[in-house]
C-alpha positions in Angstrom: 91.6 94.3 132.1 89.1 91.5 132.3 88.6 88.9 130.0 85.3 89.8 129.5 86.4 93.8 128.8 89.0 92.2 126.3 86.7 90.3 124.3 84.1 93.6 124.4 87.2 95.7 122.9 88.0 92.9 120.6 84.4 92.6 119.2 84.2 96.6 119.6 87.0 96.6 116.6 86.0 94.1 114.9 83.0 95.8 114.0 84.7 99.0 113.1 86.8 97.4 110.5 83.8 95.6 109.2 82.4 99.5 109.4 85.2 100.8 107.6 84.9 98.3 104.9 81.4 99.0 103.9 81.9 102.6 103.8 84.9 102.6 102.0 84.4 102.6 98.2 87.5 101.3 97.0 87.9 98.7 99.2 86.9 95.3 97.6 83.3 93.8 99.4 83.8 90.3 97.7 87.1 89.7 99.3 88.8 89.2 102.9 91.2 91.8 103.2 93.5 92.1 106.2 93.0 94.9 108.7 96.4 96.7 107.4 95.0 96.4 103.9 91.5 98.4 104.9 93.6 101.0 107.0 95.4 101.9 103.8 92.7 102.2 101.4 90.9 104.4 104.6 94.3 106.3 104.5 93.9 106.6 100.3 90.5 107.6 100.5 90.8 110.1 103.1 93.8 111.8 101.3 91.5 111.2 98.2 88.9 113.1 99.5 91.0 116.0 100.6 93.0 116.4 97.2 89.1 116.3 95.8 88.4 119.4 98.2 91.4 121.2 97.6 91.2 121.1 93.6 87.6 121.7 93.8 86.8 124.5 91.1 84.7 126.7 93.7 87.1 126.2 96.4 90.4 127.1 94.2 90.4 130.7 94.9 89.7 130.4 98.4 92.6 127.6 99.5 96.1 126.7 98.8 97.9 125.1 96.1 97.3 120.7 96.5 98.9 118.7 97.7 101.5 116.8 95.3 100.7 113.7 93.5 100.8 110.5 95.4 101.0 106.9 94.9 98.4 105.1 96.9 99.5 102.5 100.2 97.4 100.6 98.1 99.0 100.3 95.2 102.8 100.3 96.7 101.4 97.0 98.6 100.1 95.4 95.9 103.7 96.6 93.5 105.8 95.1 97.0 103.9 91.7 97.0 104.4 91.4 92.9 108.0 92.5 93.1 109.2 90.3 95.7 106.7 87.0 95.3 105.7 87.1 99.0 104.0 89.9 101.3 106.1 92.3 102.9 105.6 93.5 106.3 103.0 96.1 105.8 104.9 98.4 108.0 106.9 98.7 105.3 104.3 101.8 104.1 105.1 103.6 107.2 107.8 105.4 105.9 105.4 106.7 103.0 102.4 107.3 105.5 104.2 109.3 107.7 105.8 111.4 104.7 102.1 112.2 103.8 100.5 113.2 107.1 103.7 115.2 107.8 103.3 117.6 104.3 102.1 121.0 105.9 99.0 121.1 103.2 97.6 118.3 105.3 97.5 119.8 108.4 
């Protein structure tokens, strides 16, 4: 790639992240947050949305059971940096995203 097709891509995400964070109600506007930190609260709202949909009272009788209660990458960030004094690698949600996106209710 060029460095002029780099810098597009790199501006081109950029704004999507800035996208995300508008549209994203739980994601603070009066604070930098990293770009890990807005994918998980993306993650937690999407998975948010769809426990919303599948406990929805006119949609009860038409679905399956929900999915299982779930701690938010959110919150298990913001336990890990309390816990330990310092940030953790983020990637150390993986684990617990994966386990998510794997359940067959969210397929």
């Amino acid at each position: 790639m060029e460095e002029e097709d780099l810098f597009c891509l790199q501006y081109d995400m950029n704004d999507c992240y800035s996208r995300l964070k508008r549209l994203v109600p739980t994601i603070p506007q009066d604070k930098k947050v990293s770009k890990v930190e807005i994918l998980q609260h993306v993650i937690d709202y999407i998975l948010d949305l769809q426990l919303a949909l599948e406990t929805h009272p006119a949609l009860l009788k038409q679905t399956s059971p929900p999915a299982s209660t779930r701690t938010p990458l959110t919150q298990i960030n913001t336990e890990q940096v309390k816990n330990n004094g310092a940030r953790r690698c983020p990637w150390d949600t993986v684990d617990t995203a994966c386990r998510f996106a794997a359940s067959p209710s969210m397929l």
